[in-house]
py3Dmol code that shows the C-alpha trace and the ligand (Angstrom):
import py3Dmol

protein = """\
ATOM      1  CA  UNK A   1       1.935  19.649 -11.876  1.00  0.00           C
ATOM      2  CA  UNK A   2       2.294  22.507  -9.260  1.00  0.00           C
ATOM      3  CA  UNK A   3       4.517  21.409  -6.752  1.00  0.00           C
ATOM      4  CA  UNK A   4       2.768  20.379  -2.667  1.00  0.00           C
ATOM      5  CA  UNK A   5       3.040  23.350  -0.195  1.00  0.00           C
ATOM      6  CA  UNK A   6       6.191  22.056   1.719  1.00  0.00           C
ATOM      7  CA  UNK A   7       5.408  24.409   4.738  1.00  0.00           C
ATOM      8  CA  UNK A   8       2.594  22.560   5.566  1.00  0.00           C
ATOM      9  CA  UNK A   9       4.634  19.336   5.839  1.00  0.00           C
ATOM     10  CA  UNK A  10       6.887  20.919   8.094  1.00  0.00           C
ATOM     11  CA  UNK A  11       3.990  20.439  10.712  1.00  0.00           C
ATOM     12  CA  UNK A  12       2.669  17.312   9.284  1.00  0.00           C
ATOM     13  CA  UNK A  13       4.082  13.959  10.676  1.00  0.00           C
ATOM     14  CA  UNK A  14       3.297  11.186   8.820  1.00  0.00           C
ATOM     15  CA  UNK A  15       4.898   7.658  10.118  1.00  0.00           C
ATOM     16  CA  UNK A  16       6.645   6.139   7.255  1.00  0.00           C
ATOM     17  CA  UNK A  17       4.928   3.097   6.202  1.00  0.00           C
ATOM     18  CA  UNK A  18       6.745  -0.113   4.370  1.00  0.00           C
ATOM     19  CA  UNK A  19       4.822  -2.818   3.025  1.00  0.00           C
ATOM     20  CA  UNK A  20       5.854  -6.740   1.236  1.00  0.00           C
ATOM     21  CA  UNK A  21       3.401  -7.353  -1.391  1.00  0.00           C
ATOM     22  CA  UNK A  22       4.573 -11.013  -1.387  1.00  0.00           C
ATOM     23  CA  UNK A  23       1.983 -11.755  -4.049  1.00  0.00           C
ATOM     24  CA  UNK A  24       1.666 -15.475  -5.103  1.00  0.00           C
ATOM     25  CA  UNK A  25       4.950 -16.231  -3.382  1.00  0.00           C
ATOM     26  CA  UNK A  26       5.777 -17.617  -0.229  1.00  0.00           C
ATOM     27  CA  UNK A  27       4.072 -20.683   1.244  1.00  0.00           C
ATOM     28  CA  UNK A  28       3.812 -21.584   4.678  1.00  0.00           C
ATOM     29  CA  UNK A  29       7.181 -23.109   5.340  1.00  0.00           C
ATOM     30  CA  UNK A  30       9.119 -20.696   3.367  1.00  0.00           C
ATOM     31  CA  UNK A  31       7.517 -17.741   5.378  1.00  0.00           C
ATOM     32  CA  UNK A  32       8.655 -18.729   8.443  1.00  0.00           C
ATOM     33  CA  UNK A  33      12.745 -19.105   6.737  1.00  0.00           C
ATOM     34  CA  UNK A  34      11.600 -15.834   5.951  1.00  0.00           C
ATOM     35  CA  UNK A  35      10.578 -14.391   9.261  1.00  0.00           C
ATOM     36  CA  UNK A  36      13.734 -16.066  11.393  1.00  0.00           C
ATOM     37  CA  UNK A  37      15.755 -13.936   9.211  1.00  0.00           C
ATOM     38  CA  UNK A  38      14.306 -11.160   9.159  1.00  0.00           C
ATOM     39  CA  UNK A  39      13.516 -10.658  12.516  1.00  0.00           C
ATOM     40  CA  UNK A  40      17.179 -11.213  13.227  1.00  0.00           C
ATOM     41  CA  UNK A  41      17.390  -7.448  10.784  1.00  0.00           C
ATOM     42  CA  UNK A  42      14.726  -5.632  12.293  1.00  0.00           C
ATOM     43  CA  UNK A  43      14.141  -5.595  15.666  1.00  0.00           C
ATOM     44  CA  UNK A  44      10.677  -4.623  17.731  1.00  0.00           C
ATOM     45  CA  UNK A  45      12.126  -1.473  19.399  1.00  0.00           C
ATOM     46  CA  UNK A  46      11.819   0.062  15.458  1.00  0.00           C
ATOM     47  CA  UNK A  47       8.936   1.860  15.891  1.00  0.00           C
ATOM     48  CA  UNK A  48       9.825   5.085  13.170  1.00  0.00           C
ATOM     49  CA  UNK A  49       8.982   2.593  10.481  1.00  0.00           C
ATOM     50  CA  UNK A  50       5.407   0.715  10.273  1.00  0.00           C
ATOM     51  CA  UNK A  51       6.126  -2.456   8.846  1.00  0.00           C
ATOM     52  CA  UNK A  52       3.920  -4.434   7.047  1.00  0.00           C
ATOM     53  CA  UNK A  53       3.901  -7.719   5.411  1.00  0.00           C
ATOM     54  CA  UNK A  54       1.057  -8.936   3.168  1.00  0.00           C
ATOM     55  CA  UNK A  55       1.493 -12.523   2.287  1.00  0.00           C
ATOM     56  CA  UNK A  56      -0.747 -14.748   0.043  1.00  0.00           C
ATOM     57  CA  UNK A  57      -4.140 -15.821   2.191  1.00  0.00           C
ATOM     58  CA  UNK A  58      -2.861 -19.564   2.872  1.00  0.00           C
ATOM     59  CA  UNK A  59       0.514 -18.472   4.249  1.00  0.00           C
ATOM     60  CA  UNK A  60      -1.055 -15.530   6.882  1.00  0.00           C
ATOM     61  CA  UNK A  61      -1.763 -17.832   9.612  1.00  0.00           C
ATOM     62  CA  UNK A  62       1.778 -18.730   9.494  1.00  0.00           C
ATOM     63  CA  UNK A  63       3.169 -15.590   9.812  1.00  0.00           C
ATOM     64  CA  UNK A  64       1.176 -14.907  12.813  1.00  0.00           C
ATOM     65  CA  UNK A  65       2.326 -17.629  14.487  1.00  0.00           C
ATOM     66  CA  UNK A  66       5.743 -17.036  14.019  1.00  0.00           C
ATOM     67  CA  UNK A  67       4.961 -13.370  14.946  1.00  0.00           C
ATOM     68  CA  UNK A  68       3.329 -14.705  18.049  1.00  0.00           C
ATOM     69  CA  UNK A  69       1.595 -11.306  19.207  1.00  0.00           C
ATOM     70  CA  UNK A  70       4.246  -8.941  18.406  1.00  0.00           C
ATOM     71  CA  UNK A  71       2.730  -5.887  16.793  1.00  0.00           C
ATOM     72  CA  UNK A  72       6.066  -4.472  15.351  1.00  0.00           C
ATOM     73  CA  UNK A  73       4.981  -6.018  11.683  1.00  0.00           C
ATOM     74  CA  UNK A  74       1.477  -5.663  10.751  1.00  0.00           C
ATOM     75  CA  UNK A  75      -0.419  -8.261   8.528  1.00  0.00           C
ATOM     76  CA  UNK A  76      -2.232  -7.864   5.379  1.00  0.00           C
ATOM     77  CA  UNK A  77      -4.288  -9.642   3.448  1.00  0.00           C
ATOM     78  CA  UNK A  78      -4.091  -9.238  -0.506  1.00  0.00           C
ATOM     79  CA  UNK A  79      -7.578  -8.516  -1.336  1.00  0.00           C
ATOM     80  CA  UNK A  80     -11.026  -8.900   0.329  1.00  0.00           C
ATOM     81  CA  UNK A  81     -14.677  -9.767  -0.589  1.00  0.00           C
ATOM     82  CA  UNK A  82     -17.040  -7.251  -0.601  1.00  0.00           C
ATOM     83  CA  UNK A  83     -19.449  -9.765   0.631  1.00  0.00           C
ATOM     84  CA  UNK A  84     -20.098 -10.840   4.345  1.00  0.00           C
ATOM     85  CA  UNK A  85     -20.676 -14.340   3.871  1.00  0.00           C
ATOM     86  CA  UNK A  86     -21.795 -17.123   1.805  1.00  0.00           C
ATOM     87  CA  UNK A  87     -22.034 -18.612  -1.701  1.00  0.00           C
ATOM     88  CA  UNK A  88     -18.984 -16.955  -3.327  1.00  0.00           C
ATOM     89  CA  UNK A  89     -16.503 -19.368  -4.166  1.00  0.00           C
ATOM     90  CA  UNK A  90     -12.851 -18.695  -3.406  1.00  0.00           C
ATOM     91  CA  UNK A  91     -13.427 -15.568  -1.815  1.00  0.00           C
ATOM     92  CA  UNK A  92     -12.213 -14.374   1.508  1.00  0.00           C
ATOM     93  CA  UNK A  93     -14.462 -12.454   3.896  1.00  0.00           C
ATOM     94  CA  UNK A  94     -13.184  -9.317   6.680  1.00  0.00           C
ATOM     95  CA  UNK A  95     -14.804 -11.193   9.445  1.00  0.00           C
ATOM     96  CA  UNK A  96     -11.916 -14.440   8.218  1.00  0.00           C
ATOM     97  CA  UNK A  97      -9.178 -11.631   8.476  1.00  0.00           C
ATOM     98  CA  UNK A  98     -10.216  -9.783  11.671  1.00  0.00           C
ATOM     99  CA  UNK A  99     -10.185 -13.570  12.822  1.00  0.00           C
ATOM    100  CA  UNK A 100      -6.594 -14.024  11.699  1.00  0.00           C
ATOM    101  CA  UNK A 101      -5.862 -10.640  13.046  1.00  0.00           C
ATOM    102  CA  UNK A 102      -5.103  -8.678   9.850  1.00  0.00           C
ATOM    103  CA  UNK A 103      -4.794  -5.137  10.048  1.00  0.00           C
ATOM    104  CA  UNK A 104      -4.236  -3.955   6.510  1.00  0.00           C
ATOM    105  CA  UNK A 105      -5.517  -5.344   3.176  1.00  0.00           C
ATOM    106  CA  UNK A 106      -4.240  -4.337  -0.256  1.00  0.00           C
ATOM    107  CA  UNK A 107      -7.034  -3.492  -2.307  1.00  0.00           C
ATOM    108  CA  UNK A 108      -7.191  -2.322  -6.154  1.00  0.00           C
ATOM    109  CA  UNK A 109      -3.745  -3.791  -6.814  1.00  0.00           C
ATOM    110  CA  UNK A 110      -3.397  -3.495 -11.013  1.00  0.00           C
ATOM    111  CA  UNK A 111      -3.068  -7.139 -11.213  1.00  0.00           C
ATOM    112  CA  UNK A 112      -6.417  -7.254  -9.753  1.00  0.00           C
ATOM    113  CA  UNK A 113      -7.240  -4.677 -12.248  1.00  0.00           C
ATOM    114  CA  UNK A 114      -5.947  -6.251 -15.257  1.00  0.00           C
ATOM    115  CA  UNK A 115      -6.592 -10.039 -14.589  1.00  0.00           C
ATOM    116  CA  UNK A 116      -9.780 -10.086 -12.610  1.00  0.00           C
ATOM    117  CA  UNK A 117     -10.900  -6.656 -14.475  1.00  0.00           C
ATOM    118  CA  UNK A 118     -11.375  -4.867 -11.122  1.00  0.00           C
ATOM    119  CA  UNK A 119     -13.096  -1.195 -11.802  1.00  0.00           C
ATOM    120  CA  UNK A 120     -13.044   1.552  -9.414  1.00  0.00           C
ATOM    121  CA  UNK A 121     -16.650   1.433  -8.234  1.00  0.00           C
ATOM    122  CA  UNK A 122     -15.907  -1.884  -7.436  1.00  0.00           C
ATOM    123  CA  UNK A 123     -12.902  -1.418  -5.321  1.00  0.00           C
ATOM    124  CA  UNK A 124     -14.815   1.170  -3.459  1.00  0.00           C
ATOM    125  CA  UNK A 125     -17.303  -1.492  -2.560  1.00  0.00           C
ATOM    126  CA  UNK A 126     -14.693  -3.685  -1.212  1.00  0.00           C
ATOM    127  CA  UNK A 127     -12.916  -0.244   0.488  1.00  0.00           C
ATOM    128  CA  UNK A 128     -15.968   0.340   2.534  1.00  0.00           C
ATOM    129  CA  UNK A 129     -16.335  -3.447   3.917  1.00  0.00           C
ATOM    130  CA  UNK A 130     -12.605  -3.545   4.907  1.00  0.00           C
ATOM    131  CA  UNK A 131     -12.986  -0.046   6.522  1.00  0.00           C
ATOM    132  CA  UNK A 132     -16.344  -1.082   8.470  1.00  0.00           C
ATOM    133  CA  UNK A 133     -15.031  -3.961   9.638  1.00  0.00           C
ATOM    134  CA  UNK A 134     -11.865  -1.740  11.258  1.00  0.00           C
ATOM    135  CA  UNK A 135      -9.072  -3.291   8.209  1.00  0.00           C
ATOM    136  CA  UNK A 136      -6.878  -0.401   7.059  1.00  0.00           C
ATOM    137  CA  UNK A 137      -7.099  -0.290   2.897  1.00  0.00           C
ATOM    138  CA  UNK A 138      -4.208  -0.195   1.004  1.00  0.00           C
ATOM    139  CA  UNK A 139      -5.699   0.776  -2.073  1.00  0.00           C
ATOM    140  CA  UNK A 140      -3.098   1.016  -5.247  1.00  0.00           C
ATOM    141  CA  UNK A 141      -3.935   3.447  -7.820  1.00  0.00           C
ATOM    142  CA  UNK A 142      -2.148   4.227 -11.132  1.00  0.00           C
ATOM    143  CA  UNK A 143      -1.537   4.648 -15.023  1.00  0.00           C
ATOM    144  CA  UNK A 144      -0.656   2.494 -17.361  1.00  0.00           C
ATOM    145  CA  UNK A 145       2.633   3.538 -19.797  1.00  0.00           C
ATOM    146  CA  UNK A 146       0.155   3.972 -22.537  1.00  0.00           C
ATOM    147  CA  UNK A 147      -1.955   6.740 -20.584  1.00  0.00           C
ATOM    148  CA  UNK A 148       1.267   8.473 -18.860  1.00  0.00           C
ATOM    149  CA  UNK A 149       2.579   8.770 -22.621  1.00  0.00           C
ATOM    150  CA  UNK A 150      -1.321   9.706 -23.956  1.00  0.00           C
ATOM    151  CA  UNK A 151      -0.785  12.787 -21.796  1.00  0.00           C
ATOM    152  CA  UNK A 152      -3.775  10.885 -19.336  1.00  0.00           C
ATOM    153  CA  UNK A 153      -1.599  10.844 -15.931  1.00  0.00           C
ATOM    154  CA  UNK A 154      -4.052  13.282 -14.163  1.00  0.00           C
ATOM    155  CA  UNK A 155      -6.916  12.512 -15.492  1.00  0.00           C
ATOM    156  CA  UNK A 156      -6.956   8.612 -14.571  1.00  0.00           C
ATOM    157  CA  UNK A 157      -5.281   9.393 -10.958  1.00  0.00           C
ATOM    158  CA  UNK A 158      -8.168  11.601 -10.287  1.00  0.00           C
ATOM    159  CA  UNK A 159     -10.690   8.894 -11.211  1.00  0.00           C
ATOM    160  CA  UNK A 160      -8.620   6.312  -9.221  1.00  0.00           C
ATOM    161  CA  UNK A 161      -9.184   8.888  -6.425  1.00  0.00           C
ATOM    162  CA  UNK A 162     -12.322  10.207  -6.326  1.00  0.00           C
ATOM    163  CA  UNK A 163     -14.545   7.189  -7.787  1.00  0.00           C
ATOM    164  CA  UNK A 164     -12.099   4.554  -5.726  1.00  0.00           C
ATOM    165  CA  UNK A 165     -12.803   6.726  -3.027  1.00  0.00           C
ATOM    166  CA  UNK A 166     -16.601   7.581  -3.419  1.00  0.00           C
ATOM    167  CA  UNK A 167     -18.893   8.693  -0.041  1.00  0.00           C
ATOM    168  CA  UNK A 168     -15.933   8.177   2.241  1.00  0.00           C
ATOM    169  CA  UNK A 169     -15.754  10.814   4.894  1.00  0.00           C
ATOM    170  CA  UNK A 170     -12.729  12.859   5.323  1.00  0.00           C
ATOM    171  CA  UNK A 171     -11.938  10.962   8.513  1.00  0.00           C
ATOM    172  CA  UNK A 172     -12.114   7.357   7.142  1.00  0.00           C
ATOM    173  CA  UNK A 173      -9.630   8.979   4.249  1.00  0.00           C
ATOM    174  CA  UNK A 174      -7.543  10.531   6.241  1.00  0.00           C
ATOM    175  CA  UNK A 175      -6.466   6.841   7.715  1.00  0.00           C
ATOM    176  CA  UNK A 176      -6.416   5.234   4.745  1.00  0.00           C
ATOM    177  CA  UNK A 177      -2.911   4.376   2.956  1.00  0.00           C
ATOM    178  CA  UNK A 178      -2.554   4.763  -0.919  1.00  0.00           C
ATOM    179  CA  UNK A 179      -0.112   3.454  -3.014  1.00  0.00           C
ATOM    180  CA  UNK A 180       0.905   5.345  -6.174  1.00  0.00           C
ATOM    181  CA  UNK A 181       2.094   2.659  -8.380  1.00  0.00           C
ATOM    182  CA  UNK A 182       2.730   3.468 -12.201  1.00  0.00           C
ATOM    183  CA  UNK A 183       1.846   0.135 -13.963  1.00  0.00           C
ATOM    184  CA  UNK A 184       4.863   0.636 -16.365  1.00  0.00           C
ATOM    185  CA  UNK A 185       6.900   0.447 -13.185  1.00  0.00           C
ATOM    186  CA  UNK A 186       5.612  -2.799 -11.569  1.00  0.00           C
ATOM    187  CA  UNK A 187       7.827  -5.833 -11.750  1.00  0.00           C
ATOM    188  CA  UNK A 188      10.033  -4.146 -14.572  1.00  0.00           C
ATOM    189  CA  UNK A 189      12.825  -2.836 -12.996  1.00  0.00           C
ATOM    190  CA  UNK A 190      12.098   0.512 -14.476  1.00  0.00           C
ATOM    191  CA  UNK A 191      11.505   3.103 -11.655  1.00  0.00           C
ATOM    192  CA  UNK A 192       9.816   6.359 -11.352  1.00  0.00           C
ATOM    193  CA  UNK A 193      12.346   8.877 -11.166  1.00  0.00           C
ATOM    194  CA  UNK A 194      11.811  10.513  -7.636  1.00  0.00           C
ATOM    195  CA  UNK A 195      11.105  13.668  -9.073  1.00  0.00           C
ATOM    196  CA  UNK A 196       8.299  12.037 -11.147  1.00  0.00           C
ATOM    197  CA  UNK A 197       6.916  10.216  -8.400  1.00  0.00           C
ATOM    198  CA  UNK A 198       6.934  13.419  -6.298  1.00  0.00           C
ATOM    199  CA  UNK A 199       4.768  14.983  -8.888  1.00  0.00           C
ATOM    200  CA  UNK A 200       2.429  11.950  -8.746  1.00  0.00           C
ATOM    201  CA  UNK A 201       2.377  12.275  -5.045  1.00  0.00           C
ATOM    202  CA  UNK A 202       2.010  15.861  -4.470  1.00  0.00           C
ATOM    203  CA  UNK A 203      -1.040  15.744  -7.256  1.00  0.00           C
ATOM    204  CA  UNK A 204      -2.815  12.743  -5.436  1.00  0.00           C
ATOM    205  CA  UNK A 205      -2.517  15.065  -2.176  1.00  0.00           C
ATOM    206  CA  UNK A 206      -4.204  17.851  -3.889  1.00  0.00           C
ATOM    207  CA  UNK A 207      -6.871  15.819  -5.199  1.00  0.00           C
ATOM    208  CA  UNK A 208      -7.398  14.489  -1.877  1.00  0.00           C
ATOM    209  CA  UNK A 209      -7.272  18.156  -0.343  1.00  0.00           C
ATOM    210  CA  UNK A 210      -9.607  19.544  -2.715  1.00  0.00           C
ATOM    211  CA  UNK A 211     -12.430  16.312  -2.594  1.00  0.00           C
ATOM    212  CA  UNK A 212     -12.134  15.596   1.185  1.00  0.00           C
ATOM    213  CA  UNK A 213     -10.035  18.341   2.434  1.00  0.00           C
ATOM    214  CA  UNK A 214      -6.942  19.495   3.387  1.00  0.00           C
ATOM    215  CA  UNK A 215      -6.970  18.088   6.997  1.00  0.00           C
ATOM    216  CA  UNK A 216      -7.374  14.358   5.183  1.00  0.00           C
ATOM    217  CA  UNK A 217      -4.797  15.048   2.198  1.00  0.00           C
ATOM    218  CA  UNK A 218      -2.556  16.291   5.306  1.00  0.00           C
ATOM    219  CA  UNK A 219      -2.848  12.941   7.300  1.00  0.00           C
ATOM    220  CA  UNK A 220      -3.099  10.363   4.661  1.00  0.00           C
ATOM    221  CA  UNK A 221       0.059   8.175   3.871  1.00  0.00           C
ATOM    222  CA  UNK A 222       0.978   8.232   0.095  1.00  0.00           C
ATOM    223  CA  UNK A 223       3.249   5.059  -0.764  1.00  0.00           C
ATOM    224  CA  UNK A 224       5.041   4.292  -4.087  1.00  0.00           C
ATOM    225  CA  UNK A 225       5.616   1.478  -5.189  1.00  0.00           C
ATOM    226  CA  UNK A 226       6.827   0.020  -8.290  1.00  0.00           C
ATOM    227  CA  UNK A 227      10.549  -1.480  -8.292  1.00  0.00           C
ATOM    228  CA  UNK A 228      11.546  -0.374  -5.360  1.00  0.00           C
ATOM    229  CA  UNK A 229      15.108  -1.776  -4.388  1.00  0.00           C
ATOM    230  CA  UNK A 230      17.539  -0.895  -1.405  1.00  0.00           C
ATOM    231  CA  UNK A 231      19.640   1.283  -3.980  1.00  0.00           C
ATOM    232  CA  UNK A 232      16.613   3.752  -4.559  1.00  0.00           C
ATOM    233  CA  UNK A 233      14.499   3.566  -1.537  1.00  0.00           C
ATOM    234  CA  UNK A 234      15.833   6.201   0.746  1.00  0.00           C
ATOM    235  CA  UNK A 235      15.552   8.395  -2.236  1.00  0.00           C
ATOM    236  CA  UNK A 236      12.363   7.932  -3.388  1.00  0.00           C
ATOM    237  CA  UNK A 237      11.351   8.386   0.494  1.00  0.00           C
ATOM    238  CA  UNK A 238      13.001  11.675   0.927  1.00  0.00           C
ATOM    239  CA  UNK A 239      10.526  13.095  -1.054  1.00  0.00           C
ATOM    240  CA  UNK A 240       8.156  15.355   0.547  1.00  0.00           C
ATOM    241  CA  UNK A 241       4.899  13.517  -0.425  1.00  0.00           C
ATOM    242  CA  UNK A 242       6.173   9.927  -0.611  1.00  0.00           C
ATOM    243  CA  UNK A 243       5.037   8.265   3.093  1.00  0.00           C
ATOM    244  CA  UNK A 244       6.439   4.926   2.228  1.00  0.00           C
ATOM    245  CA  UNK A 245       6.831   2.047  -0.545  1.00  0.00           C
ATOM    246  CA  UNK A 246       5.029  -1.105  -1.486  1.00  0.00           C
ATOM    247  CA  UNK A 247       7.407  -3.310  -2.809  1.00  0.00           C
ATOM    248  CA  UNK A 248       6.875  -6.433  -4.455  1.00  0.00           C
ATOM    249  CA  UNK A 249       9.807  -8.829  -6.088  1.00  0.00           C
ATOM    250  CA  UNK A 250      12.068  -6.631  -3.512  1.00  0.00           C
ATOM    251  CA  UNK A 251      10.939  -7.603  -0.690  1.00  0.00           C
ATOM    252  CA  UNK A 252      10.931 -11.529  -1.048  1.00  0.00           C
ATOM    253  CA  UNK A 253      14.565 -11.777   0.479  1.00  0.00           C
ATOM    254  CA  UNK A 254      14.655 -11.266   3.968  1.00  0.00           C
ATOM    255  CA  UNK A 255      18.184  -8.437   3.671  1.00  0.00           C
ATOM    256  CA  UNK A 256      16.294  -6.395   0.727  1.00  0.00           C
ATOM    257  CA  UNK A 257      13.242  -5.894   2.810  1.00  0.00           C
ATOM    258  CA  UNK A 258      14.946  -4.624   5.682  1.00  0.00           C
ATOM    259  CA  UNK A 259      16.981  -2.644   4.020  1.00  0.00           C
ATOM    260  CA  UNK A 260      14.560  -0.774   2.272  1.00  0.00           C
ATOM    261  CA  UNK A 261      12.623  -0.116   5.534  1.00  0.00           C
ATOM    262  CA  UNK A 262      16.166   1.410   6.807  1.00  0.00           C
ATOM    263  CA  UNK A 263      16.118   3.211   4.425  1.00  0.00           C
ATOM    264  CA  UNK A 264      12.777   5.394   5.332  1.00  0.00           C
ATOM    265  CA  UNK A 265      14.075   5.562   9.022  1.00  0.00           C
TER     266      UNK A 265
END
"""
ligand_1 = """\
10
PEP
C 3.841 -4.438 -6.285
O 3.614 -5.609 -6.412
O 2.990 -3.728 -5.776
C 5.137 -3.931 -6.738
C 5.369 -2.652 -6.607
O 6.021 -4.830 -7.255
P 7.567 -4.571 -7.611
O 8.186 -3.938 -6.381
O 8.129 -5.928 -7.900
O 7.619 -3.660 -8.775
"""
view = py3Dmol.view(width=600, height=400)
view.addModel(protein, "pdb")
view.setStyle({"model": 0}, {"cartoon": {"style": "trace"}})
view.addModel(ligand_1, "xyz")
view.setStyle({"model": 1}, {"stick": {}})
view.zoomTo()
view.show()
């Protein structure tokens, strides 16, 4: 994979972005336990970091409550309807978030992929509701061990990319957030090595340059995520084309979350 223009990133300034993926962890109760500690680790004046914590739907009002206004850690949701309203059971609408006040919502996660057999073309659907009704995607792309050893790396990113992606403009791109996570690295304790997630990244930018381009691939925050810990955060982050991380079983403790947003300060 040829290797992202680095003099162009000289120029670029892209604000690091952190999220919790908290999954289907963390009720209520145990979010706010959660929140007293770790707002004793990060305080507000961090503003070289965004911050973001996406908690199951049931638990977000309480983590707004606890938040109580402050903007220093965004809210996200962990997936979103692609309806508006009305007989779809056990979904959750963007009007119900922009009432809770989320700002970000995690979309195309590979668990949604592989249990609720979520397909690109769908995702894009739900992309395009959360970005008309002014919610920042975080949509997750990436292969499976089987296609990264299949020699199929490219060819599914691109498709994660451009179909995921399909009849956005450049400008609602360029504001998006993606998160590169290799499947093979999720929950496993096996992580990318940086210099393979580089690659990843640095091919995702081009694809983004050369379908929307280069302004949008230049502004657009590339995450990684896929067990990211406090012991390999700051390295995955001082890659070039890495924005930021997306961490799951790492960032249930309190400490381990805030150290890994330290760690792309
Ligand atoms: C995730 O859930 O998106 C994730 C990357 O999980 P983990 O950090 O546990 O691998």
């Amino acid at each position: 994979m040829a290797r992202h223009n680095k003099t162009i990133l000289i120029t670029m300034s892209r604000t690091p972005i952190i999220a919790a993926n908290w999954k289907m962890n963390i009720g209520p109760a145990e979010a706010k336990e959660f929140l007293a500690a770790f707002k004793n680790e990060i305080t507000c004046e961090c503003k070289a970091v965004d911050k973001v914590i996406v908690p199951p739907f049931i638990t977000i009002p309480a983590v707004m409550e606890v938040l109580n206004g402050c903007t220093c850690v965004g809210v996200g949701a962990q997936d979103v309807s692609d309806r508006d309203n009305g007989a779809f059971t056990g979904e959750i609408s963007t009007t119900m978030l922009n009432e809770l006040g989320c700002k970000y919502v995690v979309l195309g996660h590979s668990e949604r992929r592989q249990y609720h057999g979520e397909t690109n073309a769908y995702i894009n659907k739900k992309i395009k509701k959360a970005l008309a009704a002014g919610i920042i995607p975080i949509y997750c792309i990436g292969e499976t061990l089987e296609q990264r050893e299949g020699g199929q790396l490219e060819t599914v990113l691109k498709s994660q990319v451009v179909e995921g992606l399909e009849g956005l403009t450049a400008e609602e791109v360029a504001g998006l957030v993606i998160a590169y996570e290799p499947v093979w690295a999720i929950g496993t304790g096996k992580t990318a090595s940086a210099a393979d997630a580089q690659d990843a990244h640095a091919f995702i930018r081009g694809v983004i340059a050369a379908t929307f381009g280069q302004d949008a691939a230049d502004k657009v925050r590339l995450q990684y995520g896929g067990s990211v810990k406090p012991g390999n955060a700051a390295e995955l982050m001082s890659q070039p084309d890495i924005d930021g991380a997306l961490v799951g079983g790492a960032a249930l403790k309190a400490d381990s979350f805030a150290a890994i947003i330290k760690a792309a300060v």
